[in-house]
N, C-alpha and C positions, 0 to 999 in steps of 0.2 A: 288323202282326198283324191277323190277321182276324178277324173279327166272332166265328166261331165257334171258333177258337180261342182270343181272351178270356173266351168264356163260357165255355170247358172248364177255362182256368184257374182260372177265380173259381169255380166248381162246386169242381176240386181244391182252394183253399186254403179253400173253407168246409167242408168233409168234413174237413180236417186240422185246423181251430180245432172242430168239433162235437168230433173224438175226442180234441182235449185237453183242452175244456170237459166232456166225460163221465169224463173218468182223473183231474180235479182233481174233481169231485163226485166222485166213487166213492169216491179220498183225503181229500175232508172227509167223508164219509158215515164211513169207519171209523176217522176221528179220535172223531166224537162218539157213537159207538155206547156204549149204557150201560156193556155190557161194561168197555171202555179206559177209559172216563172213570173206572170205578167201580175198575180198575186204577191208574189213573194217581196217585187219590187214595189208595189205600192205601201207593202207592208212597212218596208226597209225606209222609206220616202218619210212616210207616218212616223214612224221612230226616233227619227234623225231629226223631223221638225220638232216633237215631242221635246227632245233633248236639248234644240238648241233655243225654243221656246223658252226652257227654264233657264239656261245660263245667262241667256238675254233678260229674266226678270230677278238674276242674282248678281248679274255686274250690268245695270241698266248706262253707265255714264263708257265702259269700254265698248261696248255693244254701239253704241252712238258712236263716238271715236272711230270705232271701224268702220263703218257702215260711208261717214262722213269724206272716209279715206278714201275707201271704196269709189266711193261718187266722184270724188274729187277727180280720182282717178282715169274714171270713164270720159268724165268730161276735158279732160287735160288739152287736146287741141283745141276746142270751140274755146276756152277758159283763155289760150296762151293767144288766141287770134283777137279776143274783146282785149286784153291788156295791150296789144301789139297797135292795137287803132285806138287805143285810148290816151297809148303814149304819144302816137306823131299829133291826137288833136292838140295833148296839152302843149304840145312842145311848139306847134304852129300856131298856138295861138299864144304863146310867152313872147311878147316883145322884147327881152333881150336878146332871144336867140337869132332876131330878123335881121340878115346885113343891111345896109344902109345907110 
Protein backbone atom coordinates (compact mmCIF):
# COMPACT_ATOMS: atom_id res chain seq x y z
CA UNK A 1 0.00 0.00 0.00
CA UNK A 2 1.16 3.31 -0.77
CA UNK A 3 2.06 5.98 1.23
CA UNK A 4 -0.76 7.94 -0.10
CA UNK A 5 -3.12 5.65 0.02
CA UNK A 6 -2.62 4.95 3.91
CA UNK A 7 -3.05 8.58 4.34
CA UNK A 8 -6.36 8.45 2.46
CA UNK A 9 -7.35 5.78 4.60
CA UNK A 10 -6.48 6.97 7.97
CA UNK A 11 -8.16 10.47 6.86
CA UNK A 12 -11.39 8.07 6.05
CA UNK A 13 -11.47 6.19 9.32
CA UNK A 14 -10.88 9.49 11.28
CA UNK A 15 -13.79 11.40 9.53
CA UNK A 16 -15.96 8.10 10.40
CA UNK A 17 -14.71 7.98 14.33
CA UNK A 18 -15.29 12.21 14.31
CA UNK A 19 -19.16 11.42 12.96
CA UNK A 20 -19.65 8.78 15.44
CA UNK A 21 -17.95 10.84 18.21
CA UNK A 22 -20.52 13.83 17.09
CA UNK A 23 -23.84 11.29 16.91
CA UNK A 24 -22.79 9.97 20.58
CA UNK A 25 -22.46 13.62 21.88
CA UNK A 26 -25.53 14.83 20.02
CA UNK A 27 -27.26 11.42 21.91
CA UNK A 28 -25.67 12.48 25.45
CA UNK A 29 -26.44 16.19 24.65
CA UNK A 30 -30.32 15.05 24.45
CA UNK A 31 -30.15 12.51 27.11
CA UNK A 32 -29.28 15.43 29.60
CA UNK A 33 -31.17 18.28 28.25
CA UNK A 34 -33.31 19.67 31.19
CA UNK A 35 -36.31 19.10 29.28
CA UNK A 36 -35.79 14.75 29.47
CA UNK A 37 -34.24 14.85 32.52
CA UNK A 38 -37.12 16.91 34.07
CA UNK A 39 -39.41 14.29 32.08
CA UNK A 40 -37.71 11.48 33.09
CA UNK A 41 -38.09 12.39 36.74
CA UNK A 42 -41.68 12.91 36.69
CA UNK A 43 -41.92 9.70 34.93
CA UNK A 44 -39.90 7.91 37.66
CA UNK A 45 -42.36 10.01 40.33
CA UNK A 46 -45.48 8.45 38.45
CA UNK A 47 -44.18 4.94 38.73
CA UNK A 48 -43.11 4.80 42.13
CA UNK A 49 -46.64 6.32 43.23
CA UNK A 50 -48.09 3.71 40.76
CA UNK A 51 -46.33 0.98 42.65
CA UNK A 52 -46.75 2.00 45.97
CA UNK A 53 -50.41 2.91 45.39
CA UNK A 54 -50.89 -0.93 44.80
CA UNK A 55 -48.90 -2.23 47.84
CA UNK A 56 -50.85 0.21 49.83
CA UNK A 57 -54.29 -1.50 48.34
CA UNK A 58 -52.70 -5.04 48.99
CA UNK A 59 -51.49 -4.66 52.58
CA UNK A 60 -54.11 -1.81 53.55
CA UNK A 61 -53.81 -2.57 57.65
CA UNK A 62 -49.47 -2.23 57.33
CA UNK A 63 -49.73 0.75 54.96
CA UNK A 64 -51.87 2.33 57.96
CA UNK A 65 -49.32 1.10 60.65
CA UNK A 66 -46.70 2.82 58.99
CA UNK A 67 -48.15 5.82 57.95
CA UNK A 68 -49.49 5.92 61.77
CA UNK A 69 -45.73 5.45 62.86
CA UNK A 70 -44.73 7.87 60.63
CA UNK A 71 -47.02 10.65 62.11
CA UNK A 72 -46.39 9.52 65.30
CA UNK A 73 -43.09 10.22 64.65
CA UNK A 74 -43.20 13.82 63.20
CA UNK A 75 -45.24 14.80 65.95
CA UNK A 76 -42.93 13.26 68.77
CA UNK A 77 -42.03 16.66 70.54
CA UNK A 78 -45.53 18.69 70.49
CA UNK A 79 -46.90 14.73 71.65
CA UNK A 80 -43.93 14.48 74.63
CA UNK A 81 -44.84 18.41 75.54
CA UNK A 82 -49.01 17.68 75.82
CA UNK A 83 -48.14 14.59 78.04
CA UNK A 84 -45.46 16.66 80.07
CA UNK A 85 -48.34 19.39 81.04
CA UNK A 86 -50.91 16.85 81.34
CA UNK A 87 -48.77 14.94 83.89
CA UNK A 88 -47.89 18.05 86.43
CA UNK A 89 -51.92 19.08 85.88
CA UNK A 90 -52.92 15.50 87.04
CA UNK A 91 -50.38 15.48 89.56
CA UNK A 92 -51.25 19.18 91.03
CA UNK A 93 -54.29 18.50 91.16
CA UNK A 94 -54.22 14.82 93.12
CA UNK A 95 -54.63 15.70 96.62
CA UNK A 96 -52.32 13.23 98.13
CA UNK A 97 -49.62 14.49 96.50
CA UNK A 98 -50.16 18.31 98.33
CA UNK A 99 -47.81 18.68 101.63
CA UNK A 100 -49.75 19.81 104.43
Amino acid sequence: MSREAAYREAIQQAEEKKAQFLLSAGAAKARVAPARLKQDAKDKVVSVAMDGAAKVGQHPVAAGAGLTAFLLYLARRPLAALFRRLHVRFKNRNPENEDG
